[in-house]
Structure formats: C-alpha cells, structure tokens
N, C-alpha and C positions, 0 to 999 in steps of 0.2 A: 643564462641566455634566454632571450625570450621563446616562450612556447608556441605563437601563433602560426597559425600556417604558412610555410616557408620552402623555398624551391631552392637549395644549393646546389650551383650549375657550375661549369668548366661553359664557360659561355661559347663556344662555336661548336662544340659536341653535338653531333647528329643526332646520336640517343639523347641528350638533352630537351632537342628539337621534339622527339618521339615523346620523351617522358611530361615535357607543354602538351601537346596535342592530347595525349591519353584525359588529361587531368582537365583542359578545356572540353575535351568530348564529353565529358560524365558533369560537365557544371561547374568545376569546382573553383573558387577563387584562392587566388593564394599570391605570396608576396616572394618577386624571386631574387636571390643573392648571387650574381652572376660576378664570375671571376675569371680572371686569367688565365691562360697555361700555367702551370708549376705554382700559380698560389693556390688554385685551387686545392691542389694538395694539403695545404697548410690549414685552409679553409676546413676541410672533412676532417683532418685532424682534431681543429678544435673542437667538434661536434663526437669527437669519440669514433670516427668511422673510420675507414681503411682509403686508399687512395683512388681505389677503382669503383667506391659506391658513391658513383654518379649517375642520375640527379640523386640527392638527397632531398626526399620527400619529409619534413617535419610537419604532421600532423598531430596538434594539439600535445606538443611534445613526445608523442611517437616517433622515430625514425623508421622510417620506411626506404632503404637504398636500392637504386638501381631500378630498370624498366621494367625487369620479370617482375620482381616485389610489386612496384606500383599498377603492374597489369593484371599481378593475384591479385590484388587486395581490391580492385574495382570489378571484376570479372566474377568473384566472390561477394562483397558486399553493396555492390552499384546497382542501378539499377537495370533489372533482367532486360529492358528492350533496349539497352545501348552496350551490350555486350561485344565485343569486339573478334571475339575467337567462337565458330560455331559450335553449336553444344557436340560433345565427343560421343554423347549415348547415341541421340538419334541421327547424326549424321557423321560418325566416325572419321570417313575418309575425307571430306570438307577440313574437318580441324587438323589433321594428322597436313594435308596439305598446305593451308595456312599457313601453320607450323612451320616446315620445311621452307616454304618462302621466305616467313618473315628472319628466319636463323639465316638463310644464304644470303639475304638483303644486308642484315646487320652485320654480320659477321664476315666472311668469304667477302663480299663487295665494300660492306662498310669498312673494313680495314683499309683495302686497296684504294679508296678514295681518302682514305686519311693522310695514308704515304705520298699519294702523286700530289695532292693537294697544300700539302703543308712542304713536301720540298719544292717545289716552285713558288710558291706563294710567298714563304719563310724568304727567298733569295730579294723581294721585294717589298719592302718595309710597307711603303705605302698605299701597295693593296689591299695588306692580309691587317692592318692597322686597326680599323672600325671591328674585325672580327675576334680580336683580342682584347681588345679594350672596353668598348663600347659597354658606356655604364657600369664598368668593375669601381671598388673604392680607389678613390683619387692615389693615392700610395700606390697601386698595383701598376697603376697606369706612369705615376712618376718614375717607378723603377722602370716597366718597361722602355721607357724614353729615353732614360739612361743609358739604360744596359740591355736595350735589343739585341745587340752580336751578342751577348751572355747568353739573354734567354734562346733565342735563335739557336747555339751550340748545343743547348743541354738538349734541347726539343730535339731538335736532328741526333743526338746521342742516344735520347729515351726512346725513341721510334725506332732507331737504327737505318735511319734514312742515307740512303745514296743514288746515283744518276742510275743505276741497275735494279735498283728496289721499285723506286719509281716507273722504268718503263714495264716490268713487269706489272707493276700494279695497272695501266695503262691497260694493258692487253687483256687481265682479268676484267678489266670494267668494259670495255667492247665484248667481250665474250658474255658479262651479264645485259646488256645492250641487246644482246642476238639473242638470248634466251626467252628475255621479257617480251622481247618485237615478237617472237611466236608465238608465247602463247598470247599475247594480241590479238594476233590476225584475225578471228574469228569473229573480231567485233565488239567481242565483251565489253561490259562495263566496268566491270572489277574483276580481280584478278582469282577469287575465289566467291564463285556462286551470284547470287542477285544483288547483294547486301556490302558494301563496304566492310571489309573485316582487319584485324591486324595486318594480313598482310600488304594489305594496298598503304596503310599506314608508315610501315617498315621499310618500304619499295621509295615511295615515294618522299621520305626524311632519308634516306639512305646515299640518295641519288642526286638527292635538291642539288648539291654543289656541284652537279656534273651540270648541270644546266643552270644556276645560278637562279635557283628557282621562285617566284615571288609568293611572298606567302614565308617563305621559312625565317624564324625567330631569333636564330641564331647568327643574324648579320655576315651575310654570304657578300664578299669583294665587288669595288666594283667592277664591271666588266672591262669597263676601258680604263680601268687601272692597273691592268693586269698583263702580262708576257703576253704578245702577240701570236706564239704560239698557242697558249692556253684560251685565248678567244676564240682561235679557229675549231679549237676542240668545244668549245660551249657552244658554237653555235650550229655545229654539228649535230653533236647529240640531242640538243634541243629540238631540231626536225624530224628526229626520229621516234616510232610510236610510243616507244617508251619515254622519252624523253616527254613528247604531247602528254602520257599517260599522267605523269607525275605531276606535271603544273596542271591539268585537270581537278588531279587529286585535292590540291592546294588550294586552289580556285571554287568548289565547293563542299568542301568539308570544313576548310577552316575559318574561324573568325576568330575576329581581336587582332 
C-alpha cells in the first residue's frame, strides 16, 4: 500500500470531523480515504488496524489511529504555539478542565448524537444519503444503493438503536445544551481560558449535527431533507448559545 500521507475515515464520524480539524490546525496536508459505514471496517482491516482506530492517520507509513494518538503525537511533536490542551505544569486546572469537556463532548454527548441521529436519519434514505456516501470508492456506494435496508439493519443492530435509545439520547443532548448555555453566560469566548483549546474543538465537531452546522467536513443532511420533526429540533438548538457557540467555532477556526 502506498505510504503517503493518508486520512482513513468512516466518513460522517464526528471524531473524524475532530481528527480533520486537529491535522488542518497544525498545517498538515494529507490525502483522505473516506468510506462508508461497515466498509470502513474492512477499510482498517486491510491496513492492519482494529475497527474502532478511526481516523487512521497514515503518516509516511506510520500508523497513527484514533484522535487521542493524532492529538499526542501533535501536542508532543507540533508546533509549541498551536498546542491545543493547555500545558498541565503551569496551568493544571485549565488542562484537567479541558480534558473533562472535551471527554463529555466526545463521548457522554457524542454517543447520544450518534444514536438519535442515525435512527431517524437511517429511516430516510435520502437525507442521510450524501453523508454515507459522498466520495467513498464507487463499489461502496453501489452496494449501498443496492442494499440500504441491509446496510440500514446491521447499523441499527451495531448501535443497538431503538425508538427508546433514541429519545433518551434526545434528553442527554438538551441536558449537554443546558450545561454548555451556562457556562456561556458569562460571555466567554471559549470555553476554556482566552485561547481556543481542544475543548471548544470537541464541543463544537461533537454537536455540529445537532445544528447542522456549516463548516463540518463530514457531510451533515440536508435540512429540508430531513423528518420535520428533526428540523424543528435543528432549528432549535441552533438559537441557542451553544448551538451560536459552535457555528462560531466553525466559522473561525476553520478552513479548507
């Protein structure tokens, strides 16, 4: 396989979305291999990885999997004034908080937006369409066209998705909604200290598809292709300061 710098992605993955931005914040160019649900799996295989080390960072035939890896390995080797996590010696409690955001961002909420997301979305082919497919190899895409009710069961199997998972998830993400809006209030600019850090990074790829947010890489539905119920909840949380926070985020931080 070739060894050139290479981004193998599960293409609508949030942490994907995270594991772009990191790699655009530090400069870096690279060539990304974006795939489908469930092939991606077959995808990491051929590269020797496990199913869950997504993004696969391939630097100069290095593997580097997953966003922790690719955020040691730039936080460590990158350059010291685009560091993303504040330094732990002289400002301890800054990193330690960070930290805890960007983990309840990713995880606690990122899960919960995976769930309410992909079972509504999944029930309508031609929303969630462009964020499955868009630019995977032509084969991935033929299968999916075929065999969406396929790929659609196994997705809802592998997730463990049901109308109860989902509203749960729902209620998690209005609860990270109200957390975020607080510590808002104050004005801040970011969410940790003066300086853009991982966590506003985390918050705001975490959340993008709760507000359909512009700027995210990972080909988020479109609005008015989507459950009428689910637009009223996007256009919801979009009015709200976290929701403003994140397409902020988006709006200047990123490019490309």
């Amino acid at each position: 396989m070739s060894t050139e710098n290479l981004l193998i992605t599960l293409l609508p993955s949030t942490d994907v979305d995270l594991g772009r931005w990191i790699l655009q914040h530090h400069g870096v160019s690279y060539t990304e291999r974006p795939h489908a649900p469930i092939f991606h799996i077959l995808a990491l295989k051929a590269w020797g990885s496990g199913k869950e080390d997504y993004p696969l960072w391939v630097k100069n035939g290095e593997k580097i999997p997953t966003v922790p890896q690719i955020m040691d390995y730039y936080e460590t080797n990158g350059d010291p004034a685009k560091r993303l996590m504040p330094d732990p010696q002289t400002d301890p409690e800054a990193n330690q908080t960070a930290d805890e955001l960007q983990h309840y961002a990713r995880f606690t909420l990122g899960d919960c937006v995976v769930n309410w997301s992909y079972f509504h979305l999944l029930k309508t082919k031609s929303a969630v369409w462009p964020s499955i497919t868009t630019g995977v190899p032509w084969y991935e895409k033929l299968t999916c066209l075929i065999a969406f009710p396929l790929v659609r069961s196994l997705m809802y199997k592998g997730l463990k998705l049901d109308q109860a998972t989902a509203d749960q998830a729902l209620i998690q993400i209005y609860a990270g909604f109200d957390r975020f809006d607080a510590l808002l209030a104050d004005g801040r600019q970011y969410l940790v200290g003066r300086h853009m850090t991982y966590a506003d990074l985390a918050v705001a790829v975490s959340l993008a598809p709760m507000i359909l947010a512009q700027g995210y890489q990972g080909f988020l539905p479109n609005q008015a292709m989507c459950p009428d119920d689910m637009q009223v909840i996007y256009r919801q949380l979009r009015e709200r300061p976290t929701g403003q926070f994140v397409q902020r985020i988006y709006d200047d931080h990123r490019r490309g």
